[in-house]
C-alpha positions as CSV (number, residue, x, y, z in Angstrom):
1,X,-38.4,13.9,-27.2
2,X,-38.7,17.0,-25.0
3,X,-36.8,19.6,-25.4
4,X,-35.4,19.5,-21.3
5,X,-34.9,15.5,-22.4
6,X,-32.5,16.6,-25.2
7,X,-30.6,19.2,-22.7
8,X,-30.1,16.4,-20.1
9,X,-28.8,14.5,-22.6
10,X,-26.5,16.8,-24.2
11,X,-25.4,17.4,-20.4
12,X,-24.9,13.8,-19.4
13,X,-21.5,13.5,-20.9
14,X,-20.0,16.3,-18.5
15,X,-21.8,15.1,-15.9
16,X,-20.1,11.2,-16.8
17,X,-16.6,12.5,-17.2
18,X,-16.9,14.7,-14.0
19,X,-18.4,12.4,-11.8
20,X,-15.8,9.4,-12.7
21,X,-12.9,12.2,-12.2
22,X,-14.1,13.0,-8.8
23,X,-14.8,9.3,-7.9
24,X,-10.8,8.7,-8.5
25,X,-9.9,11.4,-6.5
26,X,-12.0,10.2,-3.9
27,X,-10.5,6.4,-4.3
28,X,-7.3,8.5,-3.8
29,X,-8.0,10.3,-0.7
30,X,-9.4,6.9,0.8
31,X,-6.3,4.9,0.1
32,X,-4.1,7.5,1.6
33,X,-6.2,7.7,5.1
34,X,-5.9,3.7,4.7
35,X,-2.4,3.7,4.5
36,X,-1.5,6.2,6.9
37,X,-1.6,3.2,9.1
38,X,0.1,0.9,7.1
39,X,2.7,3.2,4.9
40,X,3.6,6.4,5.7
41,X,5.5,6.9,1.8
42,X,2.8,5.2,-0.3
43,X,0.0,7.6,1.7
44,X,2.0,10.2,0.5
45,X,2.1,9.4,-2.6
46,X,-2.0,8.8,-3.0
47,X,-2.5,12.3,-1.4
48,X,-0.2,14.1,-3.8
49,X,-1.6,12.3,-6.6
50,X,-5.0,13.1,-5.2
51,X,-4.1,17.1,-5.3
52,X,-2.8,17.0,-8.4
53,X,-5.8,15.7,-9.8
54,X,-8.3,17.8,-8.1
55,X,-6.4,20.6,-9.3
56,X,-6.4,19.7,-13.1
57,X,-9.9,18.8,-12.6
58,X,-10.9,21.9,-10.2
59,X,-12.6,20.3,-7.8
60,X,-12.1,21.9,-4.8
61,X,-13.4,19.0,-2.1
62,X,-11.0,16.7,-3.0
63,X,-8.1,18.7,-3.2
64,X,-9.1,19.9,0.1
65,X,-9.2,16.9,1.9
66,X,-6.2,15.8,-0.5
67,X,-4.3,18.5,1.8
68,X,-5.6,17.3,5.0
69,X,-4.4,13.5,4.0
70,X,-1.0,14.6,3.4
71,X,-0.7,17.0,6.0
72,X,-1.7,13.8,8.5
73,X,1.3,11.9,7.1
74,X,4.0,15.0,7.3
75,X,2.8,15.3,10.8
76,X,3.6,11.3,11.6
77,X,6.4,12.2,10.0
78,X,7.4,15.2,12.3
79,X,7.6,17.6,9.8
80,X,5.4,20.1,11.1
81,X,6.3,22.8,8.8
82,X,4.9,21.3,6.0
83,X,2.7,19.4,8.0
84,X,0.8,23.1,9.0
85,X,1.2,24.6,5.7
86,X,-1.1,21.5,3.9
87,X,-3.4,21.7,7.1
88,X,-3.8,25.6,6.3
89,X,-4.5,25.0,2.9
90,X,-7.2,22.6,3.3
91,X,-8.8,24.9,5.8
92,X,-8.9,28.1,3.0
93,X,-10.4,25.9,0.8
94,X,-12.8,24.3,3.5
95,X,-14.1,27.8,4.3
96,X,-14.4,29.0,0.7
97,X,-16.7,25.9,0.1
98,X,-18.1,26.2,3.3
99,X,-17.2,22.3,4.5
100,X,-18.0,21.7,8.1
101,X,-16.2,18.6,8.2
102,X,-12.8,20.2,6.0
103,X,-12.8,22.7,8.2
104,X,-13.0,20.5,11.3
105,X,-10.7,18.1,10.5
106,X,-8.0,20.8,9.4
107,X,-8.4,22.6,12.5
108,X,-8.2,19.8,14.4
109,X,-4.6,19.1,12.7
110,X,-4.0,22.7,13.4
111,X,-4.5,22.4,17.0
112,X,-2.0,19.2,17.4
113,X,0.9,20.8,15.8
114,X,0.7,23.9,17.6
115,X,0.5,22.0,20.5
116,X,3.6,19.9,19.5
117,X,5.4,23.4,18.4
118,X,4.5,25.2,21.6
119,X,2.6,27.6,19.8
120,X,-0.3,27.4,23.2
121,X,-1.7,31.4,22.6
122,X,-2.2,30.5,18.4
123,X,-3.8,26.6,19.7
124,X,-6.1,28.3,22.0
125,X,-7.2,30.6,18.9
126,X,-7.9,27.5,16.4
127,X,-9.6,25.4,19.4
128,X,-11.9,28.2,20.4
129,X,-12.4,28.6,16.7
130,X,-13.2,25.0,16.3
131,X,-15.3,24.5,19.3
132,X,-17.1,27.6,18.2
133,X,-18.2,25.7,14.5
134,X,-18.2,22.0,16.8
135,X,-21.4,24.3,19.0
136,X,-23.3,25.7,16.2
137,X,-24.0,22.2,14.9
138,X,-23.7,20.3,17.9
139,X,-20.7,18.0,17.1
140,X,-20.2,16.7,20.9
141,X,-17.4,14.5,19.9
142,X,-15.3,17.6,18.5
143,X,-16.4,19.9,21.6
144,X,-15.2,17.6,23.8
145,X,-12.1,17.1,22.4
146,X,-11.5,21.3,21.8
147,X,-12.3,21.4,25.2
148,X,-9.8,18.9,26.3
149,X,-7.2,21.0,24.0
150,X,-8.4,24.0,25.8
151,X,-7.3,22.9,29.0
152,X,-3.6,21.2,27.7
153,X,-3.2,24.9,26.5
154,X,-3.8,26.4,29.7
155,X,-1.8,24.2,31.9
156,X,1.1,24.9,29.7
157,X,0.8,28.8,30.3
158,X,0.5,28.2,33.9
159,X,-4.0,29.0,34.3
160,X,-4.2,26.1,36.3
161,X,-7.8,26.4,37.1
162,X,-8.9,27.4,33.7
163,X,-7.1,24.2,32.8
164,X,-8.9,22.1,35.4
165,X,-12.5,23.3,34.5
166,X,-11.9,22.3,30.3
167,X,-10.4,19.4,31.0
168,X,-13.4,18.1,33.6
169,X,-15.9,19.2,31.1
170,X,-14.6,17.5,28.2
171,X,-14.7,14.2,30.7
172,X,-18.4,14.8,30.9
173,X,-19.2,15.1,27.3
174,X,-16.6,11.9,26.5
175,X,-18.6,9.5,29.3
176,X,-21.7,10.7,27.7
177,X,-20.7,9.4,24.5
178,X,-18.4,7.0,26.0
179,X,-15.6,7.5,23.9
180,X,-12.7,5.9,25.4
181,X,-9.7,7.3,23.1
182,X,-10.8,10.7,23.9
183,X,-11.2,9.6,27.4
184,X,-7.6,9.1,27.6
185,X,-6.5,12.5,26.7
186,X,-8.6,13.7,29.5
187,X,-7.5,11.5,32.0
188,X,-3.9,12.4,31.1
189,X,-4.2,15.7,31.7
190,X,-5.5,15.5,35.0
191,X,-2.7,13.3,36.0
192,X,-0.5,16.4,35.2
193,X,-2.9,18.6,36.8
194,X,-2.5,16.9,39.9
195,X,1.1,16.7,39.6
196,X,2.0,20.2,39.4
197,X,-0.3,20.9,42.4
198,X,1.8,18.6,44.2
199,X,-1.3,15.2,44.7
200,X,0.7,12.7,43.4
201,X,-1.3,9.6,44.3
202,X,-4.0,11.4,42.2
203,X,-2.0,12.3,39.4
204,X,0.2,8.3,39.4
205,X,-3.9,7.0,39.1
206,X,-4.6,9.2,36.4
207,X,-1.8,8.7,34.2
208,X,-2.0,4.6,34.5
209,X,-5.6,4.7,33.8
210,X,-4.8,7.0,30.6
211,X,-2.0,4.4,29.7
212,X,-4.8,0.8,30.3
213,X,-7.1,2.6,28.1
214,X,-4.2,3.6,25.0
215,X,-2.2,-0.4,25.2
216,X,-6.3,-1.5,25.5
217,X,-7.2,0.1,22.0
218,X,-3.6,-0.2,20.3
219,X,-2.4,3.2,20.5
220,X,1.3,3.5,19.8
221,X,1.6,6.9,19.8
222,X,-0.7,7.5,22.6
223,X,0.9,4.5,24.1
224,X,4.4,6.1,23.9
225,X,3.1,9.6,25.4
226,X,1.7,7.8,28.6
227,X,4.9,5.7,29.3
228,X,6.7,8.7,28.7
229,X,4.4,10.8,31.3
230,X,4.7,8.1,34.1
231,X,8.7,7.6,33.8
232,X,9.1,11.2,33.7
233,X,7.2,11.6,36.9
234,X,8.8,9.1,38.6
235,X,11.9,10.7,37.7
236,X,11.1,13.9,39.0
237,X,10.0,12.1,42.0
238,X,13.6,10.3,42.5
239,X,11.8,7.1,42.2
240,X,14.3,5.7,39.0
241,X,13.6,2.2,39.5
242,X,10.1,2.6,39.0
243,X,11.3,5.3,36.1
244,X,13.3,3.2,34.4
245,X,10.3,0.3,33.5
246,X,8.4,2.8,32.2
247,X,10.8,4.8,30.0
248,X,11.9,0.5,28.6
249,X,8.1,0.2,27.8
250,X,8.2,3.8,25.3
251,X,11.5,2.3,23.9
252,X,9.8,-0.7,23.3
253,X,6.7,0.7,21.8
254,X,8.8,3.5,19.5
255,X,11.4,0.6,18.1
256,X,8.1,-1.4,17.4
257,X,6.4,1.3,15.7
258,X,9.6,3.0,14.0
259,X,9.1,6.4,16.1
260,X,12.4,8.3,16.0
261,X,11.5,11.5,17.6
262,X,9.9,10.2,20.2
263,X,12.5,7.5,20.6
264,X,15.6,10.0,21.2
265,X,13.8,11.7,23.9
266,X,12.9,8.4,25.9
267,X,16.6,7.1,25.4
268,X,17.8,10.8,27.1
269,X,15.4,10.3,29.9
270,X,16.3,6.7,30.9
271,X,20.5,7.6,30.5
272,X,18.6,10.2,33.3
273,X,17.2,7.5,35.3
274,X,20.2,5.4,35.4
275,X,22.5,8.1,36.5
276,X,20.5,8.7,39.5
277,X,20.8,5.0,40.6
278,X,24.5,5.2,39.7
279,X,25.0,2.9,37.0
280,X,26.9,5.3,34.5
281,X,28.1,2.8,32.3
282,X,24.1,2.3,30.9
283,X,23.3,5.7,31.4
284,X,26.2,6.8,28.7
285,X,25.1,4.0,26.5
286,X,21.6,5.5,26.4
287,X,22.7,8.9,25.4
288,X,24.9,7.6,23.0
289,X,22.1,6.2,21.2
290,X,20.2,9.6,21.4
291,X,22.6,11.8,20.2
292,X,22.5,10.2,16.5
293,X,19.0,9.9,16.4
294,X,18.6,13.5,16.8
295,X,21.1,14.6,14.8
296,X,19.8,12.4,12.2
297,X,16.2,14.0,12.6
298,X,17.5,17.4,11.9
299,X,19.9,16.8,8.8
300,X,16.6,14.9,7.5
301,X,14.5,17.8,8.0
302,X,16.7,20.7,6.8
303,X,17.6,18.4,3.7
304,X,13.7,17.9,3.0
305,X,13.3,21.3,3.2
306,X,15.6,22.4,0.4
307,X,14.9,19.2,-2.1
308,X,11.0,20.0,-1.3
309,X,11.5,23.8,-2.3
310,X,13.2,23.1,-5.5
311,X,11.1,20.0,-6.6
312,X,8.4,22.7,-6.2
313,X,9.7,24.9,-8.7
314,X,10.3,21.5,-11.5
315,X,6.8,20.8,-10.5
316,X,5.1,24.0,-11.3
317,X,6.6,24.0,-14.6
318,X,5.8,20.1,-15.8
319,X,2.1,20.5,-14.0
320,X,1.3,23.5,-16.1
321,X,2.7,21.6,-19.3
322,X,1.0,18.7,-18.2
323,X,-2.2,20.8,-17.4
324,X,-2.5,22.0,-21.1
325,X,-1.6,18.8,-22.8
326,X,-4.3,17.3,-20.5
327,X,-7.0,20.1,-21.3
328,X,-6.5,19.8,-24.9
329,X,-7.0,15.7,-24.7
330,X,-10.2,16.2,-22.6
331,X,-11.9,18.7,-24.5
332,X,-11.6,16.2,-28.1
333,X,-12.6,13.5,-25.3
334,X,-15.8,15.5,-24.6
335,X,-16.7,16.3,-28.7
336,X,-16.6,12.3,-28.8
337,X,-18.5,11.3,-26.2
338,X,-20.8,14.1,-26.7
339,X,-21.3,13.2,-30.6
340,X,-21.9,9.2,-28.8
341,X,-24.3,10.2,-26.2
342,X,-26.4,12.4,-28.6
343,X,-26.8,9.0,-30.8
344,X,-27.5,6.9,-28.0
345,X,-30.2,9.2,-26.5
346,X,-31.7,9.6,-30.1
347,X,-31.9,6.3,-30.1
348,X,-32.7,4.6,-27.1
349,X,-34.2,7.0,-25.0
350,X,-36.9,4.9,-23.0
351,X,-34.0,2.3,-22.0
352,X,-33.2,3.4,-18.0
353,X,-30.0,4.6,-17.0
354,X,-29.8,1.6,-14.6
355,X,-30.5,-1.0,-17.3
356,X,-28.2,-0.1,-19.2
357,X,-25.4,0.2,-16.6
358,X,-26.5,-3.9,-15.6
359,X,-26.0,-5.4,-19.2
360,X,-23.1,-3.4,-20.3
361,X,-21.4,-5.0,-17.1
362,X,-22.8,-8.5,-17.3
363,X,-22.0,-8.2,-21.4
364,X,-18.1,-7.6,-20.0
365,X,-18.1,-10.3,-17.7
366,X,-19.2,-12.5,-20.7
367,X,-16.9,-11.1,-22.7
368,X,-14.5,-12.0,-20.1
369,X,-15.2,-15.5,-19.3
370,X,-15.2,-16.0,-23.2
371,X,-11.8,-14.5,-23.7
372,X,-10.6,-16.7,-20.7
373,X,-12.5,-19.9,-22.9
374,X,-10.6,-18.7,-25.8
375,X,-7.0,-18.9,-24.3
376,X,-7.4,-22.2,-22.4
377,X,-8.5,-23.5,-26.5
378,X,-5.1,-21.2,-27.5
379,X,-3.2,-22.8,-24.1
380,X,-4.0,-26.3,-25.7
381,X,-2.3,-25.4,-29.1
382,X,0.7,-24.4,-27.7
383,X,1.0,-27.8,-25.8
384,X,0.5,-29.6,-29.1
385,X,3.7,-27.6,-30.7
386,X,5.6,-28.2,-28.1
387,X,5.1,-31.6,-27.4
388,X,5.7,-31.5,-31.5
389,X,8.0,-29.5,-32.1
390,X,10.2,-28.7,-29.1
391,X,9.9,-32.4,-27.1
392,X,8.8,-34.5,-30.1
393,X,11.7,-33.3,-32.2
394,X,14.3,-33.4,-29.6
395,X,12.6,-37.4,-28.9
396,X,13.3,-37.7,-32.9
397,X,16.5,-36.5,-33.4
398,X,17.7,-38.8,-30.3
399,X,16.2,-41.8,-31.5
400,X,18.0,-41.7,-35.2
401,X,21.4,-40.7,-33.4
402,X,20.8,-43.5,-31.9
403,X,20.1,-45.8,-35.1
404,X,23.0,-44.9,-36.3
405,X,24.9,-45.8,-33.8
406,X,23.1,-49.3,-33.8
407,X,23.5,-49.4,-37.7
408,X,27.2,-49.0,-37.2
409,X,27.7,-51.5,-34.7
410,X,25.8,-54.0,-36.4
411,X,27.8,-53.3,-39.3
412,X,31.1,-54.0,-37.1
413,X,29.4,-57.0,-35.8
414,X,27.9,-58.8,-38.6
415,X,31.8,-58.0,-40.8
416,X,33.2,-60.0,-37.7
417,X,31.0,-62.7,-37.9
418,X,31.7,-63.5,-41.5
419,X,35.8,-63.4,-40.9
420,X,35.2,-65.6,-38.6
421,X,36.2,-63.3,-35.4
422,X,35.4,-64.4,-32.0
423,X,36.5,-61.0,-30.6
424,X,34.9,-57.5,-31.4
425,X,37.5,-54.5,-31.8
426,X,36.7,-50.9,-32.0
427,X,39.3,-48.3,-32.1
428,X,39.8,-46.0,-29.5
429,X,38.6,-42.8,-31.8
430,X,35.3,-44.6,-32.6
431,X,34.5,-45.3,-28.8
432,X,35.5,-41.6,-27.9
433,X,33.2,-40.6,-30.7
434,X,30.2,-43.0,-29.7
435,X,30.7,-42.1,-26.2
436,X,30.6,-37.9,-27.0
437,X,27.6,-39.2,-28.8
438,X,25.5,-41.0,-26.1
439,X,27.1,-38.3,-23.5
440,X,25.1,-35.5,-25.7
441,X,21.7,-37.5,-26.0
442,X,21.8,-37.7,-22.2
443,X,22.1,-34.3,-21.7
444,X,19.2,-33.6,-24.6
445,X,17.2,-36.2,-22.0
446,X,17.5,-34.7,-19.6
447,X,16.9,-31.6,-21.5
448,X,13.4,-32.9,-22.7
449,X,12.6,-34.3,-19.3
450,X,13.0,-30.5,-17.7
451,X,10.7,-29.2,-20.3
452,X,8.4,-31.7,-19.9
453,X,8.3,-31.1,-15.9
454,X,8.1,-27.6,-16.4
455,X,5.1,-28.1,-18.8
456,X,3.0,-30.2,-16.2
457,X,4.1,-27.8,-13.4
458,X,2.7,-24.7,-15.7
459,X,-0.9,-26.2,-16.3
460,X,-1.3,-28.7,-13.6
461,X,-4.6,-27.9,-11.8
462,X,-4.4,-25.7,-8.7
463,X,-6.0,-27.4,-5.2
464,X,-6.1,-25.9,-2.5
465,X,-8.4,-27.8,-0.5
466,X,-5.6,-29.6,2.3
467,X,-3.3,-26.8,2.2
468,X,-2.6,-23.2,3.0
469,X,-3.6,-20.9,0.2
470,X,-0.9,-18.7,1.0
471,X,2.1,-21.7,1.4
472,X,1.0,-22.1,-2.5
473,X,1.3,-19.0,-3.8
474,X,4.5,-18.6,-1.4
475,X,5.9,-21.5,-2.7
476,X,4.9,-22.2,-6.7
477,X,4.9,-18.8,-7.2
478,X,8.6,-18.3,-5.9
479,X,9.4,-21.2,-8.1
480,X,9.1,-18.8,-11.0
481,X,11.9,-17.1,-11.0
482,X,15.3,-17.7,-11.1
483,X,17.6,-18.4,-8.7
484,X,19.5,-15.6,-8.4
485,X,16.3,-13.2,-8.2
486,X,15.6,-11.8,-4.8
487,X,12.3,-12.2,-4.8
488,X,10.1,-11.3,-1.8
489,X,6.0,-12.5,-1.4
490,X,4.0,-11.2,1.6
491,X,0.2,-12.5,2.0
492,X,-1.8,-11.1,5.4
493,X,-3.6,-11.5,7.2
494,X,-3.2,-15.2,6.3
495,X,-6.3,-16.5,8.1
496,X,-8.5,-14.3,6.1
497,X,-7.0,-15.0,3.0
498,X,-7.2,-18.7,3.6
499,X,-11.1,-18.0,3.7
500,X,-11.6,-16.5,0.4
501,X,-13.9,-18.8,-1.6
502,X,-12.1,-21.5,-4.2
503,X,-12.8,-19.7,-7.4
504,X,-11.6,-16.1,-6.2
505,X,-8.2,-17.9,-5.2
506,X,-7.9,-19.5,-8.4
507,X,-8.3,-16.4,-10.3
508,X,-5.5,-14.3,-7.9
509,X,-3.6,-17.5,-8.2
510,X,-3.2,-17.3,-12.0
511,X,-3.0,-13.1,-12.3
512,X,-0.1,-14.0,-10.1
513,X,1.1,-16.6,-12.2
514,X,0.7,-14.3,-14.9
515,X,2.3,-11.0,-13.2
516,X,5.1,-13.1,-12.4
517,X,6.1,-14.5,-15.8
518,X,5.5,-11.2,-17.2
519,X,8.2,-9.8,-14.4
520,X,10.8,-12.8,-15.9
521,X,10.0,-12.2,-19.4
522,X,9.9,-9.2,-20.1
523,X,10.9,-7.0,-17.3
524,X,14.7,-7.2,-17.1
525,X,14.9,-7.1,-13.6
526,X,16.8,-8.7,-10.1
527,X,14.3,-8.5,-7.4
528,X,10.8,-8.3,-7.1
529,X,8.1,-8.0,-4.4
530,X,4.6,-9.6,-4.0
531,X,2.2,-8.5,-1.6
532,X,-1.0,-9.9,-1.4
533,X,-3.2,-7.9,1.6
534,X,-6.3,-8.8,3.0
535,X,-9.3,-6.2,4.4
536,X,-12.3,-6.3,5.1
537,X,-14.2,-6.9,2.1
538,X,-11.7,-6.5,-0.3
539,X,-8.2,-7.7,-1.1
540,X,-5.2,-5.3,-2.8
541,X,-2.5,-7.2,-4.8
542,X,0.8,-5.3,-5.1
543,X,3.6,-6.4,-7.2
544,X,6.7,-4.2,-8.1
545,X,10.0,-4.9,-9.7
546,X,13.0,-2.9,-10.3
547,X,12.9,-4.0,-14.2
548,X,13.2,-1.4,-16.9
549,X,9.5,-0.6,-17.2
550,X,7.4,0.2,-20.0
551,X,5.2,2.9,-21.8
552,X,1.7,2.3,-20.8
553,X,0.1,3.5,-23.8
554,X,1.8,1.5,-26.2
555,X,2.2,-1.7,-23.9
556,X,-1.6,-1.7,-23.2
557,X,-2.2,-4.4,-24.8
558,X,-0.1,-6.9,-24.1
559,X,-1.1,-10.2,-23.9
560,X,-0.7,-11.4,-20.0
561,X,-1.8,-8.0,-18.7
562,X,-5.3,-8.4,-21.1
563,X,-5.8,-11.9,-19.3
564,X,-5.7,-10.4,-16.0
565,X,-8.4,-7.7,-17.4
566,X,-10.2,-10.1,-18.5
567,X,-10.3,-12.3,-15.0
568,X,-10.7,-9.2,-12.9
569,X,-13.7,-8.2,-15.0
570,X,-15.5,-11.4,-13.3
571,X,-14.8,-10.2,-9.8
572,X,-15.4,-6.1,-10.5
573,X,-11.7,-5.8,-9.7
574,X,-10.1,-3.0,-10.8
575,X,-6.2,-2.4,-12.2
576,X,-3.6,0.6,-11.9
577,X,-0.2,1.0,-13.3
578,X,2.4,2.3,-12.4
579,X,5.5,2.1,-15.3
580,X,7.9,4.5,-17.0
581,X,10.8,3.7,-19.2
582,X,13.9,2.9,-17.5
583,X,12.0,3.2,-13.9
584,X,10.4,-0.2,-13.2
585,X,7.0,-1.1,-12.5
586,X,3.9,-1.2,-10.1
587,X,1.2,-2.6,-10.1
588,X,-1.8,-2.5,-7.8
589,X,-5.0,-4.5,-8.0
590,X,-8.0,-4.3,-5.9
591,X,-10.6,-7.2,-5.9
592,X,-13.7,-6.6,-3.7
593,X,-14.2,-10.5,-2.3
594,X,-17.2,-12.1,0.7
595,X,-15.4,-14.7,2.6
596,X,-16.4,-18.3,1.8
């Protein structure tokens, strides 16, 4: 072996261990863009997570756009603050490292919350800035829509014709690329344009062509701006009928989409509208549901605040304990696998990286779909004891109650039949005690009957083939728990997941089975919630319960949670948990899945 051979080697193990650090952080980033959309709190969570991470790791590109991710949701969040301090700090790190796109995207998150604080002479400096970096490598979708900013910037400082010309050529560079979103913004802005230069036919076109194009591509917040635009106008214009549609549609829109901010100012401009056509008893009820909106916004934000700045401080403290706890673990880490690898490359150099990547993963799956083998043969034991032990020994004791019962009345009988009797007596104790008797083997029946319906329920095949796949999970999972549990299962989009091919639902069916029994078992807990969430080629399960949690490192290997290791390892699924001590437990799964 070469000498640069045994340096790669020696190398490789860093090289592992980094690039499997950096490809979680990644994962992280990407869930929180995902769920920006979906969850504004669990984005936040992935991004922070994300940072953190980055940090102990120093890797400066994914706490960079860890930054950017959760300066994105504090900005949905309309906490713009906090929102512009993350944004700032992924753009210092984007220009240390030199990152086009960081410092793109950071700027561009610069630019909307200085235009939603009113900041226009500090926008104009980060869109110039931006459009300047967008030029040198010829980015036309960000020129255009810097230029676009450009001209919002100077409308709202009064440069109506500097206004005018940005805004026209960002249109030309959108229609070139035919980007219709960005289109939008344009199209927007020349309807005010036109309406502070008094063409109002011109600026009523622009603004509903703005608004088809945002309720066209499912906008909401675009959606709400453009409603908000035209009813305002209108109002100005002492049209309030025609106001008043308008400013229902952004109500409608922010209720759907949970928009608060935006929500208080459209209720305060339609109690506007319906005092100008005089009906004061709707007008006051409008404002009345503005006023606690806002006030609500700002004792959230000032609250935030003050919790944020002293979590901050905690933080610092645990991170930096945390940090050298964690530095210590990784450098033994390293020794070992630099100690394996050195054996392995000894060894087996000639064997390819590749080939050894494709039969250490097809050895799992076997390993897998033997361990699965192995508790089906295990499955089969524990029916025997029961039906021997639990069933068959309830059946037994029964059935010599019951003899002796027989043996006693035969007794009675054949006594009577030798005195001659034609009449049988019993005394009233007896009865009472033959009838307590026969009343508790009923009840031990019934008993065995339940088990035995519970035990053909448990390992009764699954078909799904004539029925929904999610009605099943929705309704045998559910059948789980007890009663009294408040237990929640949400499975979309439903028509996707009803295409997933038979074996992959038969595998989520049983981790679910299998989550679920651990959550009544073990977990201690009152409610639960299943969510099962199709994409496009991949499915997320997500199960939490408010239970009283577990150490991961010594609950690792528990029985149900090594099934479901085992069955994901046949899919390439992968596993997180999420579980402290006294703080209940979640658990997220990821299956990448082709539809059938």
């Amino acid at each position: 072996m070469t000498r640069t051979s045994l340096i790669f080697f020696l190398l490789l193990p860093f090289c592992i261990y980094s690039q499997n650090y950096k490809t979680e952080i990644d994962s992280l980033n990407s869930k929180a863009s995902q769920y920006i959309h979906i969850d504004l709190d669990s984005s936040y969570i992935f991004a922070e997570e994300a940072i953190q991470k980055s940090k102990d790791a120093e890797y400066k590109q994914g706490e960079m756009e860890g930054q950017y991710q959760k300066g994105r949701v504090l900005f949905d969040q309309a906490r713009r603050i906090l929102s512009l301090q993350a944004a700032e700090q992924s753009l210092a790190i984007a220009e240390k490292t030199n990152n086009y796109k960081g410092k793109k995207n950071a700027l561009n998150l610069i630019v909307k919350i200085q235009n939603h604080a009113k900041q226009y002479d500090e926008g104009i400096k980060s869109a110039r800035k931006n459009l300047k970096l967008a030029t040198a490598v010829n980015d036309s979708t960000e020129m255009a829509l810097m230029t676009n900013f450009l001209g919002i910037f100077k409308n709202k400082l009064g440069e109506k014709d500097s206004a005018f010309y940005f805004t026209i050529q960002s249109i030309k560079i959108n229609k070139n690329l035919k980007a219709q979103k960005a289109l939008a913004y344009n199209y927007n802005s020349l309807g005010i344009h036109h309406y502070e230069n008094r063409n109002l036919d011109s600026s009523f076109f622009y603004f509903r062509t703005a608004l088809k194009i945002r309720t066209d591509l499912k906008l909401p917040n675009q959606s709400i701006e453009a409603y908000n635009n035209l009813g305002y106008v209108f109002l100005l214009e002492k049209m309030p009928d025609s106001a008043i549609v308008y400013f229902q549609e952004c109500i409608r829109v922010c209720l759907e989409y949970g928009k608060k901010s935006n929500l208080a100012i459209a209720y305060k401009n339609i109690s506007e509208a319906y005092e100008l056509v005089n009906n004061h008893k709707l007008a006051l009820a409008a404002l009345k549901k503005a006023i606690p909106i806002n006030d609500s916004l700002m004792n959230i934000k000032q609250t935030e605040l003050l919790i944020t700045a002293q979590k901050q401080k905690n933080k610092e403290l645990s991170i930096q304990h945390d940090k050298d706890e964690e530095h210590k673990k990784n450098q033994l880490i390293l020794i070992i696998i630099l100690i394996v690898t050195l054996i392995i490359a000894l060894l087996a150099s000639h064997i390819s990286h590749k080939r050894r990547i494709e039969n250490a993963l097809l050895l799992q799956k076997n390993k897998a779909s033997t361990a699965i083998t192995e508790e089906y043969e295990k499955m089969d034991n524990w029916i025997a004891n029961e039906l021997h032990d639990d069933i068959g020994g309830s059946i037994a004791a029964i059935r010599l109650n019951m003899l002796h019962t027989l043996e006693e009345i035969t007794n009675a009988y054949e006594e009577r039949i030798r005195l001659g009797k034609s009449t049988f007596e019993i005394p009233i104790s007896k009865l009472e005690q033959l009838v307590h008797s026969r009343t508790l083997e009923i009840s031990n029946l019934e008993a065995v009957n339940q088990n035995i319906r519970k035990l053909s329920h448990a390992l009764g095949p699954v078909i799904f083939q004539g029925q929904s796949f999610i009605s099943l999970i929705e309704n045998n999972i559910s059948e789980m728990f007890p009663r009294d549990y408040k237990i929640t299962i949400h499975c979309l989009p439903e028509d996707e997941l009803n295409e997933i091919e038979e074996n992959l639902k038969f595998n989520i069916y049983r981790i679910l089975q299998n989550l679920s029994a651990n959550i009544v078992k073990h977990a201690n807990s009152t409610q639960a919630n299943i969510q099962v969430i199709g994409h496009k080629d991949h499915l997320n399960i997500i199960v939490e319960d408010n239970g009283i949690g577990f150490d991961k490192e010594k609950e690792k290997t528990g029985i149900g949670l090594h099934q479901i290791k085992q069955r994901l390892l046949l899919f390439n699924g992968k596993i997180e948990i999420d579980s402290k001590e006294g703080n209940g437990t979640t658990i997220i799964i990821n299956i990448p899945y082709e539809k059938a």
